[in-house]
FIPA-552680 format. One line per field, with one value per residue (C-alpha): residue number from 1; residue in three letters; chain; x, z, y. Coordinates in steps of 0.5 Angstrom, whole numbers, plus 2048, in hexadecimal, padded with zeros to 3 digits. Layout:
BEGIN
donu = (NUM, ...)
lumtor = (Ala, ...)
tigu = (A, ...)
X = (X, ...)
Z = (Z, ...)
Y = (Y, ...)
//
This chain:
BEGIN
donu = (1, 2, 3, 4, 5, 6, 7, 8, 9, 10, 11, 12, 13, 14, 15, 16, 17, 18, 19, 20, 21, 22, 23, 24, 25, 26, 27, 28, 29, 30, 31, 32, 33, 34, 35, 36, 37, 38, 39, 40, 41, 42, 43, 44, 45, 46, 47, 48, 49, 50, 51, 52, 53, 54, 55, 56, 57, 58, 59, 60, 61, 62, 63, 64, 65, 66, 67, 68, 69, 70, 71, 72, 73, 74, 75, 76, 77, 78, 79, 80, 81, 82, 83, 84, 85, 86, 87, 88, 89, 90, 91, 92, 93, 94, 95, 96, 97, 98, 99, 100, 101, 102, 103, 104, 105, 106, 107, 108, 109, 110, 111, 112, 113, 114, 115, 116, 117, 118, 119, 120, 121, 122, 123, 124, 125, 126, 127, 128, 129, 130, 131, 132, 133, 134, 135, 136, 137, 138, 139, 140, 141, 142, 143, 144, 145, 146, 147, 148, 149, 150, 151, 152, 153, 154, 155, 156, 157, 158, 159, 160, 161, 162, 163, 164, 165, 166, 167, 168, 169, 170, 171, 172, 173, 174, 175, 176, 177, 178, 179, 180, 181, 182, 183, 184, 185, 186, 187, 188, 189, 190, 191, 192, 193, 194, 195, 196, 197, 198, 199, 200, 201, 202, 203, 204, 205, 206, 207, 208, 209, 210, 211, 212, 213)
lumtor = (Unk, Unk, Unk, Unk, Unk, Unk, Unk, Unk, Unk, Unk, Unk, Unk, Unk, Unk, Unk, Unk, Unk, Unk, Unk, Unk, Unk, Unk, Unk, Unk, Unk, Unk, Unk, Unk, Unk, Unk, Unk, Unk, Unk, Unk, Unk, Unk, Unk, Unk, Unk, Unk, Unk, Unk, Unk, Unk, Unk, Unk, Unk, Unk, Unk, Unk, Unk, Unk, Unk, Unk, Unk, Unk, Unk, Unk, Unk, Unk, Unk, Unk, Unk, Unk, Unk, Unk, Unk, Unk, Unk, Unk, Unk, Unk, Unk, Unk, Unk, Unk, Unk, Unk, Unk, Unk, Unk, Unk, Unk, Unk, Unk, Unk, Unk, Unk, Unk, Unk, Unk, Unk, Unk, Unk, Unk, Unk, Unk, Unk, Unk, Unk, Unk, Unk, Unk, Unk, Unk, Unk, Unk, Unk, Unk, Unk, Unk, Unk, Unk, Unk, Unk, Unk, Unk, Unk, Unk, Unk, Unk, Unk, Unk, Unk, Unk, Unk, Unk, Unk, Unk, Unk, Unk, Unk, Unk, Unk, Unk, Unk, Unk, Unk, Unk, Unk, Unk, Unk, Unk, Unk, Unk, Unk, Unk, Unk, Unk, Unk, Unk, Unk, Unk, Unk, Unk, Unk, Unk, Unk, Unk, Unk, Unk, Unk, Unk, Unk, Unk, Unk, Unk, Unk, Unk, Unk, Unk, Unk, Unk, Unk, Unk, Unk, Unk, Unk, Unk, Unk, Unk, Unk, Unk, Unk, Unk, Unk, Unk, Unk, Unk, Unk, Unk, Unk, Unk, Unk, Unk, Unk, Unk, Unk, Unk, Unk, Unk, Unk, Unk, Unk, Unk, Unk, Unk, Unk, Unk, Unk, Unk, Unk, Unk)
tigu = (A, A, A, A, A, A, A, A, A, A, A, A, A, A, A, A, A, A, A, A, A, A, A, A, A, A, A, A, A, A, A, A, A, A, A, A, A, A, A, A, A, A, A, A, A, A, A, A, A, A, A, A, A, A, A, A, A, A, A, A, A, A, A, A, A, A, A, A, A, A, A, A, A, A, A, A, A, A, A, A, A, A, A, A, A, A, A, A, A, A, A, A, A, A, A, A, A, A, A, A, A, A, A, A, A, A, A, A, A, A, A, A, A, A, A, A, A, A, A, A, A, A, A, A, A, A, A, A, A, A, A, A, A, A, A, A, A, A, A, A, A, A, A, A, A, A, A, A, A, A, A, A, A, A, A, A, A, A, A, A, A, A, A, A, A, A, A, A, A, A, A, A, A, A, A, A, A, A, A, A, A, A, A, A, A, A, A, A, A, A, A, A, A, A, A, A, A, A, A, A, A, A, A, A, A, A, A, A, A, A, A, A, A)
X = (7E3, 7E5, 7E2, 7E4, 7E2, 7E4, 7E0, 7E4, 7EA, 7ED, 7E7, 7E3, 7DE, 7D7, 7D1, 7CE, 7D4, 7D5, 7CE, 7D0, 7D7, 7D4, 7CF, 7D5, 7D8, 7E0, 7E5, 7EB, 7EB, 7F0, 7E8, 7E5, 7EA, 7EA, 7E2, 7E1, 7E5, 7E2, 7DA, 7DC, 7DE, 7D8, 7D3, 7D7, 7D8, 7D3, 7D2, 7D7, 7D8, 7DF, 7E5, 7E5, 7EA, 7E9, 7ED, 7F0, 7F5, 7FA, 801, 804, 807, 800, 800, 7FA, 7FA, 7F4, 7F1, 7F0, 7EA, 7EA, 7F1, 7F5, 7F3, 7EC, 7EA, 7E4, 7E7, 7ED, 7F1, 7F8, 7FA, 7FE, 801, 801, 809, 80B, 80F, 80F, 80A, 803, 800, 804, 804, 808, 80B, 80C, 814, 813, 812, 816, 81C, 81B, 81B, 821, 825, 822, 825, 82C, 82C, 829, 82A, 828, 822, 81F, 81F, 81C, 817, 815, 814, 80F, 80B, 80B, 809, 804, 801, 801, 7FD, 7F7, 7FA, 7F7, 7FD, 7FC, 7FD, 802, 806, 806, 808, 80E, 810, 815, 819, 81A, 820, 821, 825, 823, 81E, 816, 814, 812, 809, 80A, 80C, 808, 800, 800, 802, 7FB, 7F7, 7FD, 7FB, 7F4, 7F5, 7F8, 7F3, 7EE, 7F2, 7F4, 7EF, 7F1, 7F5, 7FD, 7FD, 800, 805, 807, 807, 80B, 810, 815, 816, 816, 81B, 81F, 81D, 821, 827, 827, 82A, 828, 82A, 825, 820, 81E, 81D, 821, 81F, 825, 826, 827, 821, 81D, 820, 81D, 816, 812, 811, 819, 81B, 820, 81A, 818, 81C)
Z = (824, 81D, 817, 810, 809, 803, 800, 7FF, 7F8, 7F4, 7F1, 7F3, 7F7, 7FA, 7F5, 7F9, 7F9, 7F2, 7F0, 7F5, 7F1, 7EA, 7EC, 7EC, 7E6, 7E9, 7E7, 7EB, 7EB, 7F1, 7F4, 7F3, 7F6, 7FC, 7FC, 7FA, 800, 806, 802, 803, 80A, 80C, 808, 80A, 812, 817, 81D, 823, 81E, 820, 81D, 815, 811, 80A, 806, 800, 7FB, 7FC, 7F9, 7F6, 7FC, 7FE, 804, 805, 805, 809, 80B, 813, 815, 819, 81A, 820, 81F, 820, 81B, 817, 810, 813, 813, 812, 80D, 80E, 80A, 80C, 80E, 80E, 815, 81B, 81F, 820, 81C, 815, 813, 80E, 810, 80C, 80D, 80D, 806, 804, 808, 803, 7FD, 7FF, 800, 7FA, 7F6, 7F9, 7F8, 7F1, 7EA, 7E8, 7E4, 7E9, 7ED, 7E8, 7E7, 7EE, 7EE, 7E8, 7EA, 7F1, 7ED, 7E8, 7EF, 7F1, 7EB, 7ED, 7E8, 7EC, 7EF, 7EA, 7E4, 7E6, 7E8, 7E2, 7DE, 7E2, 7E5, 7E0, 7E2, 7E9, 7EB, 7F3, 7F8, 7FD, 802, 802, 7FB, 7F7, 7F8, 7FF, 7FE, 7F8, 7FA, 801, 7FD, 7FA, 800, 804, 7FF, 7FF, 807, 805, 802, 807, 80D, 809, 804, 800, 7FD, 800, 803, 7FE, 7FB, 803, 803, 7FC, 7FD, 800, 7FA, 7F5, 7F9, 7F8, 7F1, 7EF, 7F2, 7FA, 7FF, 803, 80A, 809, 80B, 812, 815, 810, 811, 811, 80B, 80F, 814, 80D, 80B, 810, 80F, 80C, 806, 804, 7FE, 801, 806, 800, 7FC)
Y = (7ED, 7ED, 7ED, 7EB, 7ED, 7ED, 7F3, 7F7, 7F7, 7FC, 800, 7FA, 7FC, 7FA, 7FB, 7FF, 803, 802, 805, 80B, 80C, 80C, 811, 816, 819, 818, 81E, 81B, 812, 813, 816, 810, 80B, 80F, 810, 809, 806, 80C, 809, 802, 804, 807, 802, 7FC, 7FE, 7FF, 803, 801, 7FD, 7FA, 7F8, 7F6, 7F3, 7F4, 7EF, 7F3, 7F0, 7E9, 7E9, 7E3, 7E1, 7DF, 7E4, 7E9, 7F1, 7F4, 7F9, 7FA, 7FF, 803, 805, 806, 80E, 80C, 812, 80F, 80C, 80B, 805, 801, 7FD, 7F7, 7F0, 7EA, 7E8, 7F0, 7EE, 7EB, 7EF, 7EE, 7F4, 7F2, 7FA, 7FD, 804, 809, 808, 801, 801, 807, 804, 7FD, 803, 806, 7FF, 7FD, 802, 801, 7F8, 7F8, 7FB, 801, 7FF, 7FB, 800, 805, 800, 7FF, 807, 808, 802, 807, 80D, 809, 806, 80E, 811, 80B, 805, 7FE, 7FA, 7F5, 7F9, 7FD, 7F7, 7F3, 7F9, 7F9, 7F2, 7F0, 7F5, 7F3, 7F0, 7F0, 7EC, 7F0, 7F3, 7F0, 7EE, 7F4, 7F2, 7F2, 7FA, 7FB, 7F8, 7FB, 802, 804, 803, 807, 80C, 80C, 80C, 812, 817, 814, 817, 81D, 81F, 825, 820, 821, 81B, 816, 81A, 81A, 813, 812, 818, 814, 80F, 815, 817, 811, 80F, 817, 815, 817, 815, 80F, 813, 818, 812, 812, 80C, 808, 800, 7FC, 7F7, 7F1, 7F3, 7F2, 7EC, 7E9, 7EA, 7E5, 7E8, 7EA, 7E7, 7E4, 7E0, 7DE, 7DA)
//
């Protein structure tokens, strides 16, 4: 059994995590994301306490974003982020070359600027910026006929983020995680991605842009 909330948000946690959050004085906000989520999971989550999905943003299109705890790893904080519509298959899971491969066809299709902007929305989301703000920033900029439209990329990428520092807590893990989307930002090439998703593939996922007009 599976159980649903919606406690958990973007720096918006629980009260009594809340409460715990502001008794510290946090040097670094990217801490205080990751500390308010591993909180939320402890205060939220009881004992053998089963499967937990934490619905956790929506985009436009209608279609959710949450949180599924724990994950396939098993390792205590750890969890799976998925969108709704994301694919065909049972788990709707974005990957990590899912989402770069959707970059780097972008960046092929699209004018220059687009994709640029696409990019610093990226770049802002990975300095802790809420998807919200980052997006709005940048949307009128985007100017894409291909792949998944640009919030099934960029509001699962916080939460990936996050994931991120959790599993590797000295803090490298989501540079790993935006390495390759720097690396096709500077100019290099596509087939140094691994496992590049084929375009057509992503075209046919619900949430494609050309699914949606």
């Amino acid at each position: 059994m599976t159980t649903e909330s919606r406690v958990l948000g973007f720096e918006d946690y629980p009260e009594p995590v809340e409460a715990m959050l502001d008794a510290h004085e946090w040097e670094e906000p990217l801490n205080r994301q990751r500390m308010g989520v591993v909180l939320t999971f402890a205060t939220t989550v009881p004992y053998h306490g089963g499967s937990h999905r934490f619905y956790v943003d929506r985009l436009s299109t209608g279609h959710e974003v949450y949180l599924q705890h724990p994950g396939q790893l098993n390792n205590g904080f750890d969890y799976q982020v998925r969108v709704e519509g994301w694919d065909d298959s049972a788990t709707m899971r974005p990957s990590h070359d899912e989402i770069y491969s959707d970059f780097a066809h972008k960046r092929e299709h699209a004018p220059q600027e687009a994709f640029e902007a696409l990019c610093r929305t990226a770049f802002d989301i990975h300095a802790g910026k809420a998807p919200d703000e980052a997006i709005r920033e940048y949307a009128d900029r985007f100017d894409f006929t291909e792949g998944r439209v640009p919030e099934a990329l960029l509001r699962p990428l916080p939460w990936l983020l996050i994931e991120q520092d959790i599993r590797y807590w000295h803090g490298d893990g989501r540079d790993r995680t935006m390495g390759t989307i720097e690396s096709l930002y500077d100019g290099d090439p596509i087939d140094e991605i691994d496992d590049l998703q084929p375009l057509p593939e992503i075209n046919r996922s619900e949430l494609s842009i050309r699914s949606r007009t």
